[in-house]
C-alpha positions in Angstrom: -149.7 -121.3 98.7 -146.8 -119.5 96.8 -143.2 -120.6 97.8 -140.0 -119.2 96.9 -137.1 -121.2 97.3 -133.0 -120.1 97.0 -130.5 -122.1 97.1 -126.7 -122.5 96.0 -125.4 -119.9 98.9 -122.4 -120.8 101.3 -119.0 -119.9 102.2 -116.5 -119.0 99.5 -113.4 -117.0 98.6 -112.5 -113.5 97.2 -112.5 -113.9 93.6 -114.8 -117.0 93.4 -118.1 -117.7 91.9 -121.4 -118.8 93.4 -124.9 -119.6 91.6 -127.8 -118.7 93.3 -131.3 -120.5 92.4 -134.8 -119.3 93.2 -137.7 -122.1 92.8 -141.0 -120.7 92.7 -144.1 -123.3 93.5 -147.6 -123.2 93.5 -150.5 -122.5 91.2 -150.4 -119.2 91.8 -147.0 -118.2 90.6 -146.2 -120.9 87.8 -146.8 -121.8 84.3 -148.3 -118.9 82.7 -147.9 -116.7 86.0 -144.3 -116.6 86.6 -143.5 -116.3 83.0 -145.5 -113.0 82.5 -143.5 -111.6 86.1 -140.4 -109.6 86.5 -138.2 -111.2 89.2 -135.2 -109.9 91.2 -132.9 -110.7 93.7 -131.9 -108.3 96.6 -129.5 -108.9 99.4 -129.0 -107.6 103.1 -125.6 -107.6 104.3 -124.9 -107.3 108.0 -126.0 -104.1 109.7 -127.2 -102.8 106.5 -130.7 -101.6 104.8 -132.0 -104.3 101.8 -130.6 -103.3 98.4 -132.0 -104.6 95.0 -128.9 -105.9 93.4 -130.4 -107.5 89.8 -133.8 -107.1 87.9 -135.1 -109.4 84.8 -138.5 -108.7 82.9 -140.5 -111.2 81.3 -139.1 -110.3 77.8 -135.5 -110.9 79.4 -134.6 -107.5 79.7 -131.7 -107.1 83.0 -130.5 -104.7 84.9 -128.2 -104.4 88.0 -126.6 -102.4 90.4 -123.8 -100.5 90.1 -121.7 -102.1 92.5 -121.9 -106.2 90.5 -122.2 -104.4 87.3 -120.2 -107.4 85.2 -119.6 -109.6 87.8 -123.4 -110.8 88.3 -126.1 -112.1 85.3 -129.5 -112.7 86.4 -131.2 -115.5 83.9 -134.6 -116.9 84.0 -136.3 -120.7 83.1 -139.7 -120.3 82.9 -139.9 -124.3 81.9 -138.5 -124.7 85.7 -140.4 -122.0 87.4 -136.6 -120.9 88.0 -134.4 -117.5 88.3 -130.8 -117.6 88.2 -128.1 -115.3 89.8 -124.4 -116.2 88.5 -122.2 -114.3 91.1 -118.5 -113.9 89.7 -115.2 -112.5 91.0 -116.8 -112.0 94.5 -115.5 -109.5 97.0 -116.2 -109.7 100.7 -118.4 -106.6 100.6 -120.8 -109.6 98.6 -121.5 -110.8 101.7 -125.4 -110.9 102.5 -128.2 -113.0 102.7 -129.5 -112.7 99.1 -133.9 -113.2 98.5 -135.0 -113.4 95.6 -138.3 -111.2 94.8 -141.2 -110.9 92.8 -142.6 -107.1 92.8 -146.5 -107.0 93.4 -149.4 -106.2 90.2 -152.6 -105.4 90.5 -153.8 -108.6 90.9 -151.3 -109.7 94.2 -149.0 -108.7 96.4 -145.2 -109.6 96.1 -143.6 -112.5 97.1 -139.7 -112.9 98.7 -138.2 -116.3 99.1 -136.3 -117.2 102.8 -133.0 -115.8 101.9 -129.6 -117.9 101.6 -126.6 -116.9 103.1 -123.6 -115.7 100.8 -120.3 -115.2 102.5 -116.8 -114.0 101.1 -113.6 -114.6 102.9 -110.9 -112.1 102.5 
């Protein structure tokens, strides 16, 4: 069975930083598996729809939103069956539950993680 676990969310203050990490576990998405998979992390503030807020390929190519656009870096450690999200200079608007994400191949569907809960103070 295929886990994905975040961690590193909590309570912090406008202009801090967070880290954000995403564990993936089980023979079906490690090793060989994960590394060969695009990952991303989306959030879902309060009231609001999901948004995809960072993308990384398996070559290491990123992209982000707009709105964290050099605040945010998404990194990847395929040796710990790990994705990263570094979350600078936060704003209150930050505030969500953050998942992190696997999009879905032909061979399986995607995977999300639980979420963990990100929250800015004005």
């Amino acid at each position: 069975q295929v886990q994905l676990v975040e961690s590193g969310g909590g309570l912090v203050q406008a202009g801090g930083s967070l880290r954000l990490s995403c564990a993936a576990s089980g023979s079906r998405f490690t090793g060989s598996r994960f590394s060969i998979s695009t990952l991303d992390w989306y959030r879902q503030g309060p009231g609001k729809q999901r948004e995809l807020v960072a993308a990384i390929t398996s070559g290491g190519s990123t992209s982000y939103a707009d709105s964290v656009k050099g605040r945010f870096t998404i990194s990847r450690d395929n040796a710990k069956n790990t994705v990263y999200l570094q979350m600078n200079s936060l704003k209150p608007e930050d505030t969500a539950v953050y998942f992190c994400h696997a999009p879905p191949t032909i061979t399986r569907g995607s995977y999300w993680g639980q979420g963990t809960q990100v929250t800015v103070s004005a």
